[in-house]
C-alpha positions in Angstrom: -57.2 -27.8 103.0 -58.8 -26.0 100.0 -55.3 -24.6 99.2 -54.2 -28.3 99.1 -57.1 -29.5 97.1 -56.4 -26.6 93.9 -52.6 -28.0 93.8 -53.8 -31.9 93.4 -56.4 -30.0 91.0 -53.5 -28.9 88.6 -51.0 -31.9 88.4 -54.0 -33.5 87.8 -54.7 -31.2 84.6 -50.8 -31.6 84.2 -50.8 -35.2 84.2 -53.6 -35.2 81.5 -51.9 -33.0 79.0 -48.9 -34.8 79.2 -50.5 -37.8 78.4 -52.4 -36.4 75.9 -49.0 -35.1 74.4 -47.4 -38.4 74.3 -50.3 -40.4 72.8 -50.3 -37.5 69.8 -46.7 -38.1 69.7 -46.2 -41.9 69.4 -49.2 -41.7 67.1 -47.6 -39.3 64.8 -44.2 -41.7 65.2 -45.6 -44.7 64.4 -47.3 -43.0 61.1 -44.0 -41.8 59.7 -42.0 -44.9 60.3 -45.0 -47.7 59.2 -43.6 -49.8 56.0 -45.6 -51.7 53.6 -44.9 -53.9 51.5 -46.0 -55.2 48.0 -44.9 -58.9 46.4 -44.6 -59.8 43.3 -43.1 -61.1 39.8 -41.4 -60.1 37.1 -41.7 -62.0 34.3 -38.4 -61.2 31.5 -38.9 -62.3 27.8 -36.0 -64.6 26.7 -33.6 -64.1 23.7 -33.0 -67.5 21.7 -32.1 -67.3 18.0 -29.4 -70.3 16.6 -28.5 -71.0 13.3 -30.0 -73.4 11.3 -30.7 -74.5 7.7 -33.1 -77.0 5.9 -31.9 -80.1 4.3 -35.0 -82.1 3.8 -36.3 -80.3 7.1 -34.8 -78.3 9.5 -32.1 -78.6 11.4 -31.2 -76.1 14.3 -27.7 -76.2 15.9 -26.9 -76.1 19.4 -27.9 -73.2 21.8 -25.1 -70.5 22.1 -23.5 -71.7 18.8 -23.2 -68.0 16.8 -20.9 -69.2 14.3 -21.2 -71.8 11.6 -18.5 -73.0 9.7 -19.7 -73.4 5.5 -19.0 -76.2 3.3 -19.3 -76.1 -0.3 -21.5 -78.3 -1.9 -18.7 -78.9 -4.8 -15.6 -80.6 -4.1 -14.0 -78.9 -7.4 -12.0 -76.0 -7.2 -14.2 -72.6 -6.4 -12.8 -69.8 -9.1 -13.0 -66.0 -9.2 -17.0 -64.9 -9.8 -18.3 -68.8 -9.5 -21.4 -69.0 -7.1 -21.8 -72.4 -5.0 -24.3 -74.1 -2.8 -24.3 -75.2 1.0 -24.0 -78.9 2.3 -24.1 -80.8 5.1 -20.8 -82.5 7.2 -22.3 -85.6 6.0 -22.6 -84.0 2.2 -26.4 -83.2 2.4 -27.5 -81.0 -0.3 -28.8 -77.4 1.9 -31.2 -75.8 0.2 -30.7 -72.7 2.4 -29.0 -71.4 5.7 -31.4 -69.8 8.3 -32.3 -68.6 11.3 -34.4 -70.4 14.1 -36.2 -68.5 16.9 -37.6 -69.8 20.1 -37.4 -66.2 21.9 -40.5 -64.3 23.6 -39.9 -61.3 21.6 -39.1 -60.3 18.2 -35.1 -59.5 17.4 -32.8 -57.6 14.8 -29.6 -59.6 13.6 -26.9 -59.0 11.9 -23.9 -61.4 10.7 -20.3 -61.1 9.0 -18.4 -63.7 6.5 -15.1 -64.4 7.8 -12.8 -66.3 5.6 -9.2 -67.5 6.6 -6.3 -69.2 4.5 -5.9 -73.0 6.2 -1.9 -73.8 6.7 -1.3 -76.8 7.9 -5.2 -77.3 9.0 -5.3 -74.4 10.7 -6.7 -70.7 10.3 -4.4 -67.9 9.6 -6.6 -65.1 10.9 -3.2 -62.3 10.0 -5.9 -61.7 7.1 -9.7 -62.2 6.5 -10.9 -62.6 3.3 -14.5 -62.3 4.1 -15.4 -59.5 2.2 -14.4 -61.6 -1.2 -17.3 -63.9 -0.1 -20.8 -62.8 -0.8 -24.1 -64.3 0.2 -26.7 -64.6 -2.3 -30.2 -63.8 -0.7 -33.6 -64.2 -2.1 -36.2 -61.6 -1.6 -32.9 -59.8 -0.5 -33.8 -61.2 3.2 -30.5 -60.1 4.4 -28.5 -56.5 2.4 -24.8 -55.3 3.0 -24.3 -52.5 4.3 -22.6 -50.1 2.8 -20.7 -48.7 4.7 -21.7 -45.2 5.4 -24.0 -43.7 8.3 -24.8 -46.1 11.3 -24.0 -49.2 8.7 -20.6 -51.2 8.3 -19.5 -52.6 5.0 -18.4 -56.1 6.5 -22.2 -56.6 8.2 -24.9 -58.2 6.6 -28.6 -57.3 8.1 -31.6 -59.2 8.5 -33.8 -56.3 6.9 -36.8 -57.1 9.0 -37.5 -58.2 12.7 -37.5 -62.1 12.9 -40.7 -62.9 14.7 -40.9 -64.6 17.6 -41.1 -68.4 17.0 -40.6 -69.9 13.8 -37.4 -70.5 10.9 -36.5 -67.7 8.7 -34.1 -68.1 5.8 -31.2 -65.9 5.1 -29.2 -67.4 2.3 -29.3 -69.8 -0.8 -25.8 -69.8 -2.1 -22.1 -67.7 -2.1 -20.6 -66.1 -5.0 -16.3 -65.6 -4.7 -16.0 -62.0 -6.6 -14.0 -61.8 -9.4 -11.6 -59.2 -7.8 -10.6 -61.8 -4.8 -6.7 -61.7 -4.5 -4.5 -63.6 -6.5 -3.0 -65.5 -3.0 -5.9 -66.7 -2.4 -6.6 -68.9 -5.2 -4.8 -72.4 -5.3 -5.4 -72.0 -1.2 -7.8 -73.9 0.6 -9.7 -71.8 2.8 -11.9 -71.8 6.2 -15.3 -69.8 6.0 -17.6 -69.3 8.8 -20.4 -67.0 9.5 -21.1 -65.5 12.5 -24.1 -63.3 14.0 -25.3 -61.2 16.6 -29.2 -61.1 18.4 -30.5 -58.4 20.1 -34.4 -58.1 20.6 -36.3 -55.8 18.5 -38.1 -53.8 21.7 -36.6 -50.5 22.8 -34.3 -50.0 20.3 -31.9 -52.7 21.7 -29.8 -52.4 18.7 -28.4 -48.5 19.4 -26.4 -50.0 22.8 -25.7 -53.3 21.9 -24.4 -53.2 18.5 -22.4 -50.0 18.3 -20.2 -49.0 16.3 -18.6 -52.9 15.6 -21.7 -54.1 13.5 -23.9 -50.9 12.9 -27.4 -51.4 11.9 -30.2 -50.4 9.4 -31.6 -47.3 9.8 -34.8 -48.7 8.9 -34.9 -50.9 11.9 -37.4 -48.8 14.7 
């Protein structure tokens, strides 16, 4: 009987370890496989600059619209080294072409002149004359680049970030240079200007503008 009683003795210890083992074990299991999670928002800043000008008041154009066709204010004949203002479609006088900016953030931008011979109402782009087009800046908001370094020759850059909210100007007038082509006089022609955004945090500029439109090396 005693010799019975000392083997129910040690299962019993047995049975107790055991036990003990297993509740050390799903404890340890259900630490290393417990997930937690946190919710939350993110809030992104938005990137909206348009083209616009002021006429009496300002007038932006519609979202998405980067290029903007430009109409002489003269209906005479434009000749080598003449300068001439902006209108309207509806023959407004434009006292200058600008920038609008309903973004979150501040942005760099840059824009090119494109200019195309018209044949039979329609733009021949075999050649662009752009570069025979010049925009005439006050305060020199906007400098060409020159062509050397991180800059292309064809780019015209905002020289500071455009804030924000609010209208900047760019450009008051165009001048044609006196070394335009001779085929393109007595030609009627189609000139447009088109730009790029990119927002002014993080040195956006470096990846999104490459090597197509460069940028200022003063822009940080």
């Amino acid at each position: 009987m005693k010799l019975k009683s000392k083997k129910i003795s040690i299962i019993g210890v047995i049975v107790i370890i055991a036990l003990v083992f297993l509740c050390t074990f799903n404890i340890t299991y259900a630490y290393f496989t417990s997930v937690a999670n946190i919710e939350g928002n993110l809030n992104f800043g938005s990137l909206d600059v348009r083209f616009a000008y002021y006429s009496g008041g300002v007038t932006t154009l519609e979202s998405g619209e980067t290029t903007m066709s430009v109409i002489p204010a003269s209906n005479s004949s434009i000749s080598r080294g003449s300068t001439f203002t902006f209108q309207t479609p509806e023959g407004q006088a434009i006292t200058y072409l600008g920038f609008n900016s309903n973004s979150s953030c501040t942005s760099y931008v840059a824009l090119k002149v494109n200019a195309y011979k018209l044949v039979d109402g329609v733009a021949d782009t075999t050649t662009n004359y752009g570069e025979y087009f010049t925009l005439n800046s006050a305060n020199n908001r906007i400098v060409l680049g020159n062509g050397t370094g991180s800059q292309r020759d064809d780019v015209y850059y905002y020289t500071t970030a455009i804030t924000a909210n609010g209208f900047v100007e760019f450009a008051e007038s165009m001048t044609l240079s006196n070394d335009a082509p001779v085929d393109l006089l007595n030609s009627s022609i189609e000139i447009t200007i088109t730009f790029k955004a990119v927002q002014q945090p993080n040195q956006a500029y470096l990846y999104e503008f490459g090597s197509e439109w460069g940028y200022l090396e003063s822009w940080s």
